[in-house]
C-alpha positions as CSV (number, residue, x, y, z in Angstrom):
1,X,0.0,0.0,0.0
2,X,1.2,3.3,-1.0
3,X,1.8,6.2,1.3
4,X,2.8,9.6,0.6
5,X,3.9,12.5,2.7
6,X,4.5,15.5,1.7
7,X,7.1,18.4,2.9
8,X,8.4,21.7,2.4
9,X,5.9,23.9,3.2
10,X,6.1,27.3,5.4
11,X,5.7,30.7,5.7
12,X,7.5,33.2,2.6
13,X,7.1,36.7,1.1
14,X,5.6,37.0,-1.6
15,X,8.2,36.8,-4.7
16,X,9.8,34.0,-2.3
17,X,10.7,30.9,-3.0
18,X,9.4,27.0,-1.4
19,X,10.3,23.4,-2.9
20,X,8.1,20.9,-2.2
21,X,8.6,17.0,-1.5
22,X,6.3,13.9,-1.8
23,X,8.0,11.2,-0.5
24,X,6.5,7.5,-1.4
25,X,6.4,4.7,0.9
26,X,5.3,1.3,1.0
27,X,5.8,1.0,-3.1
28,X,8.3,2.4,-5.6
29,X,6.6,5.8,-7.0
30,X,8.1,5.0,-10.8
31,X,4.7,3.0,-10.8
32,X,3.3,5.9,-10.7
33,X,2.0,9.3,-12.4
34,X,2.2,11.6,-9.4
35,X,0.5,15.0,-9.0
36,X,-0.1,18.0,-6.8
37,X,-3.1,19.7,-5.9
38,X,-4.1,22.4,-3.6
39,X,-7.2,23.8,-1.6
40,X,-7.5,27.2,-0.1
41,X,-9.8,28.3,2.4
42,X,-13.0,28.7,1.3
43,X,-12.0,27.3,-2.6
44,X,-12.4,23.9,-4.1
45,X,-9.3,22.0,-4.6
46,X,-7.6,22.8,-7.5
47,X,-4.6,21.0,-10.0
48,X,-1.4,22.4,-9.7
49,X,1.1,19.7,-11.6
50,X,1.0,16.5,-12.8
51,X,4.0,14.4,-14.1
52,X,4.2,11.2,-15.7
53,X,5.1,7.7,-14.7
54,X,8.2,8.2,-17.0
55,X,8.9,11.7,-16.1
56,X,8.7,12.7,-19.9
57,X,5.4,14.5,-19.4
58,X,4.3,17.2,-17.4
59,X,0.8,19.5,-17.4
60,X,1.0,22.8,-15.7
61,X,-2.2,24.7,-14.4
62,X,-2.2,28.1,-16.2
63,X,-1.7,29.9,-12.7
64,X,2.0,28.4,-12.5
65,X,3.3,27.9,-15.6
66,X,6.5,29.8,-15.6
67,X,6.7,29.9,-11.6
68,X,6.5,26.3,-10.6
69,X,8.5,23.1,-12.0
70,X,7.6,19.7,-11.0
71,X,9.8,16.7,-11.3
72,X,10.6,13.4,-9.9
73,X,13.7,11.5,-8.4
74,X,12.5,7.9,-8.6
75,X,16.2,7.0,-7.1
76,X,14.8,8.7,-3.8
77,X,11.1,7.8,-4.5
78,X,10.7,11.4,-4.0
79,X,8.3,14.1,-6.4
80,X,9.3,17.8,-6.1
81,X,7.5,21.3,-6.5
82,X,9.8,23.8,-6.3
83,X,7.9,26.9,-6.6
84,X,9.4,30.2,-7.5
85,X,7.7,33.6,-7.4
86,X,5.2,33.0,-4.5
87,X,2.1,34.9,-4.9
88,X,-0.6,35.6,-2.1
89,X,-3.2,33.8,-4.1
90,X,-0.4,30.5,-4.0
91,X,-1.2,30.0,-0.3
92,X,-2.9,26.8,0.0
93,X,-2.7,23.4,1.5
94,X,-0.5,21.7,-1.4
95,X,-1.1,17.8,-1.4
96,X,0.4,14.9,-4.0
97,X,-1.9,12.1,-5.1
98,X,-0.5,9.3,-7.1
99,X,-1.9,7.1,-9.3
100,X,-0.5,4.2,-11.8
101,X,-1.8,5.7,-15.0
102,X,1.1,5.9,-17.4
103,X,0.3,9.7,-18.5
104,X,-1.3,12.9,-16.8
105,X,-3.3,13.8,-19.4
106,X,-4.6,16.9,-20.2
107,X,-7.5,17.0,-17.8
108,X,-5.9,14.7,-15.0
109,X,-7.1,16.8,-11.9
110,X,-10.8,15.5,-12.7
111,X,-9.2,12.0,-12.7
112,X,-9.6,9.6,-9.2
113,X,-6.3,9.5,-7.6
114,X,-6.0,6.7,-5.5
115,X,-3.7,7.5,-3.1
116,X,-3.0,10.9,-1.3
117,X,-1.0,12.6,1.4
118,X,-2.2,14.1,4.3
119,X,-0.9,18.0,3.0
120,X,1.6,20.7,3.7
121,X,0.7,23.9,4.6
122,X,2.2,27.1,2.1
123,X,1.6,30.5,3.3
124,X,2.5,33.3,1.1
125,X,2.5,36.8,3.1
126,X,4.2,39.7,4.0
């Protein structure tokens, strides 16, 4: 059984900079497509990144492209968000879901991810 936990999250000013982690346990994540969501107060949870169980795709939500690069180190079974150029609007409680679809296709944050972590809290203020 898969488990994921994520890391990395905190307090930063706004242009700042966070890197997120989703570390796998239980199974190998290069069985995986891994992605990360996040929820705001208030707002329905919303896709952030996905990236492929090969690594050679990737799917961006509009919001970050340009700011945010996902990509995945299956020697450390780990996924990683680093986020540049932190806006207000980025704070949220990020979470990865994995799933063993080969691709993230273009719509994969209506797609059932089967396993998820329990979220790490960004806060982007002043």
């Amino acid at each position: 059984q898969l488990q994921l936990v994520e890391s990395g999250g905190g307090l930063v000013q706004p242009g700042g900079s966070l890197r997120l982690s989703c570390v796998g346990f239980g199974s190998t994540l290069d069985n995986y497509s891994i992605a990360w969501f996040r929820q705001a107060p208030g707002k329905e949870r919303e896709g952030v990144s996905c990236i492929s169980r090969s690594g050679a795709g990737t799917n961006y939500a509009d919001f970050v492209k340009g700011r945010f690069t996902i990509s995945r180190d299956d020697a450390r079974n780990t996924v990683t968000l680093q986020m540049n150029s932190l806006e207000p609007g980025d704070t949220a409680v990020y979470y990865c879901a994995a799933d063993t679809w080969a691709v993230c296709g273009r719509y994969y944050y209506t797609a059932p991810f089967a396993y998820w972590g329990q979220g790490t809290q960004v806060t982007v203020s002043s």
